[in-house]
C-alpha positions as CSV (number, residue, x, y, z in Angstrom):
1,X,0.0,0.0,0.0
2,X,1.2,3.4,-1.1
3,X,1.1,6.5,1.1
4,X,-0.3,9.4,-0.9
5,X,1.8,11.5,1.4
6,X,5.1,13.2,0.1
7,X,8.3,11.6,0.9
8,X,10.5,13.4,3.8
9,X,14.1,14.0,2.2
10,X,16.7,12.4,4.4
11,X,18.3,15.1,5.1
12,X,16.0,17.1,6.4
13,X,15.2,14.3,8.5
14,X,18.6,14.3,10.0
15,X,19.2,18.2,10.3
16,X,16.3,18.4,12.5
17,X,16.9,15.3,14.5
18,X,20.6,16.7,15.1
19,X,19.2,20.2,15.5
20,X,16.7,18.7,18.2
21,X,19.6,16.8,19.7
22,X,22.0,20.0,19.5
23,X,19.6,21.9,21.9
24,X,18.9,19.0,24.6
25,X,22.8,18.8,24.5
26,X,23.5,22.3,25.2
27,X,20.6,22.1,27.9
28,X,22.6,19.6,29.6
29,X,25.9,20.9,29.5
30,X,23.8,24.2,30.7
31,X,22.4,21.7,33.6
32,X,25.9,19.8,34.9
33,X,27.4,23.9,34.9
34,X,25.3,24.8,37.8
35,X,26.7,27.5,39.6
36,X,28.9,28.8,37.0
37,X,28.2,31.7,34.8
38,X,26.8,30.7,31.2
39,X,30.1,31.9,30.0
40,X,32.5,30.1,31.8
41,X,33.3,27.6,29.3
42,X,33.7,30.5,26.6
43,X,35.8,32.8,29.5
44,X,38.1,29.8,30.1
45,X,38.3,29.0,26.5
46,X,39.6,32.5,25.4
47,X,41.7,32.8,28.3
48,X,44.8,32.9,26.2
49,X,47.4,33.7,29.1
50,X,48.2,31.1,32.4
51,X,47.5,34.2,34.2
52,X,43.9,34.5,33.4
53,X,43.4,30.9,33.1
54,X,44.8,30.3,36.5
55,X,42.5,33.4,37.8
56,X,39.3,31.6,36.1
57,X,40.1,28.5,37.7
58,X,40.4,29.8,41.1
59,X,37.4,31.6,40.9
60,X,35.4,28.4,40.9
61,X,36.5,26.9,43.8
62,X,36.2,22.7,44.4
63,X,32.6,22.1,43.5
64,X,32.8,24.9,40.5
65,X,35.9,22.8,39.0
66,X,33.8,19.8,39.4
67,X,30.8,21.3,37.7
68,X,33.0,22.6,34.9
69,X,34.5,19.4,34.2
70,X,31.2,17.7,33.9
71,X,30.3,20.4,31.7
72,X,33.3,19.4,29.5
73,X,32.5,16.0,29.6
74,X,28.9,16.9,28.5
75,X,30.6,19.1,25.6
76,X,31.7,16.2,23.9
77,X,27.8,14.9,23.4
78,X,27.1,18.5,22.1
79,X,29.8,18.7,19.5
80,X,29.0,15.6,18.0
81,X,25.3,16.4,17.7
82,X,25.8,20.4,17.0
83,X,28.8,18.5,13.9
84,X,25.8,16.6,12.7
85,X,23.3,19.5,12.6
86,X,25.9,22.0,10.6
87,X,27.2,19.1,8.7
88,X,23.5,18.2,7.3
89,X,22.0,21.7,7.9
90,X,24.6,22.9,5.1
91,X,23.9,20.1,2.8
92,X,19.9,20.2,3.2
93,X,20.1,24.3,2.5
94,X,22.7,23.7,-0.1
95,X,20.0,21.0,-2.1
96,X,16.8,22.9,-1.2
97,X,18.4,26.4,-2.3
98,X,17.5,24.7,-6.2
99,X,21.2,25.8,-7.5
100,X,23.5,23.6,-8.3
101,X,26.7,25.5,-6.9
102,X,25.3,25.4,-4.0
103,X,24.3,21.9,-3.3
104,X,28.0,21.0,-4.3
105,X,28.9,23.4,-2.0
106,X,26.9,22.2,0.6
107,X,29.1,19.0,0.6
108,X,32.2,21.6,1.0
109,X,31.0,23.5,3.8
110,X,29.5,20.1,5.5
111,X,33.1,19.2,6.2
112,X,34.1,22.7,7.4
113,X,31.5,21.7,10.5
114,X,33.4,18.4,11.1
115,X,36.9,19.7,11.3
116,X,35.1,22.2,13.7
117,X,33.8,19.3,15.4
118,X,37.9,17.7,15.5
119,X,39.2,20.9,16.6
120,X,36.9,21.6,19.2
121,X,37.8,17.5,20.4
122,X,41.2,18.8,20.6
123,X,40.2,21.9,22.7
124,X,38.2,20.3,25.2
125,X,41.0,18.0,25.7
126,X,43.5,20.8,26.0
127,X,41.2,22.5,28.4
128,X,41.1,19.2,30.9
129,X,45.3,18.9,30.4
130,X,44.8,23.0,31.9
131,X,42.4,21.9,34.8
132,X,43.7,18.4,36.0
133,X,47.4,18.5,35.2
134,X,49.1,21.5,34.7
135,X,48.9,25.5,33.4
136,X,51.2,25.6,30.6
137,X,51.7,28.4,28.2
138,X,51.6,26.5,24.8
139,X,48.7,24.7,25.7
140,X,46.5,27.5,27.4
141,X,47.0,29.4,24.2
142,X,46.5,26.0,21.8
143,X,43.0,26.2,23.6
144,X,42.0,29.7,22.6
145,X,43.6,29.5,18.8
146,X,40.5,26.4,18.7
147,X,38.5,28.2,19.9
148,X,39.1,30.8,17.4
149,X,39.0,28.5,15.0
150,X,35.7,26.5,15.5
151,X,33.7,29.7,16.1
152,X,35.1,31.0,12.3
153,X,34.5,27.6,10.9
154,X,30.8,27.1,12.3
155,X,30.3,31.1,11.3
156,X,31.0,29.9,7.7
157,X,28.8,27.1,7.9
158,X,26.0,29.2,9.2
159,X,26.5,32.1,7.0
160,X,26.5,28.9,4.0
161,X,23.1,27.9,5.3
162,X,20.9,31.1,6.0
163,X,22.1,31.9,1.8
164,X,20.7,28.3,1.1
165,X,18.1,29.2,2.6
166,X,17.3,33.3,1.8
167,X,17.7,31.5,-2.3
168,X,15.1,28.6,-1.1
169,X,12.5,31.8,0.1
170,X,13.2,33.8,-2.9
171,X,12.7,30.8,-5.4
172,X,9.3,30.2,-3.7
173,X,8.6,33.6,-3.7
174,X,9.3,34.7,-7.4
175,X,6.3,34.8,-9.4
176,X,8.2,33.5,-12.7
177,X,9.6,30.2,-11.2
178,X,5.6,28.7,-11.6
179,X,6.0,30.3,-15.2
180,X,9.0,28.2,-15.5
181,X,7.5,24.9,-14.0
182,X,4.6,25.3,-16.3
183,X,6.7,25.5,-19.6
């Protein structure tokens, strides 16, 4: 028996299921950061000096350092669903945008989300070296440069999708594209 309903693309199946996913992640590493502002993760990340690492760190005290590792921890759930939203939110607005640039560089700028995902691995591993071993220099500042780097890369991808998407809501709004369908 056939369904007279239209098929759901896959992607759009799985940027919305990531997306979903993104948000409950992000609730949760909001939820294990209790006590701690809702920048300390981005505070500590920038810190780029031992200084003002060391000065974050003893701001939070024993059960603050515990939260913020758990929030950590918890990052590495939201990077792999937030890699998953960008990296088939840019391929679904790359296809729907109905121009064939776009969808191949959809596929591009997919990847651009995953190294952000990689690089923001290596920072949260960086950032637990800083809080259970040792403040060094090189490492404190390695943290921050990823940092750097994953907000430009997932700035890139976003920017990728809301064009994918302002082409999609001109396409549908242009009176001449049902002229076109109807020739």
């Amino acid at each position: 028996m056939q369904s007279d309903l239209p098929a759901i693309p896959p992607l759009k199946i799985k940027f919305w299921v990531f997306t979903v996913l993104s948000i409950l992640a992000l609730l949760l590493v909001r939820y294990l950061s209790n006590g701690l502002s809702g920048t300390a993760i981005v505070d500590f990340e920038m810190a780029k000096s031992v200084e003002k690492a060391e000065s974050i760190m003893g701001s939070w005290g024993s059960a603050g350092k515990d939260n913020f590792l758990n929030s950590i921890y918890a990052d590495f759930i939201f990077l792999i669903c937030y890699a998953g939203a960008f990296f088939y939110g840019s391929r679904f607005m790359g296809h729907i945008s109905g121009h064939a640039i776009l969808k191949k560089a959809g596929y591009f700028f997919s990847f651009l989300a995953l190294l952000a995902a990689i690089c923001d691995v290596l920072e949260n591993v960086a950032m637990l070296y800083t809080i259970k071993q040792d403040t060094i220099p090189w490492v404190v500042h390695f943290t921050y440069d990823m940092a750097l780097l994953i907000f430009c890369l997932l700035f890139i991808v976003l920017l990728f999708m809301v064009i994918g998407l302002l082409y999609w809501v001109i396409d549908k709004l242009t009176p001449e594209r049902e002229l076109r369908i109807k020739n």
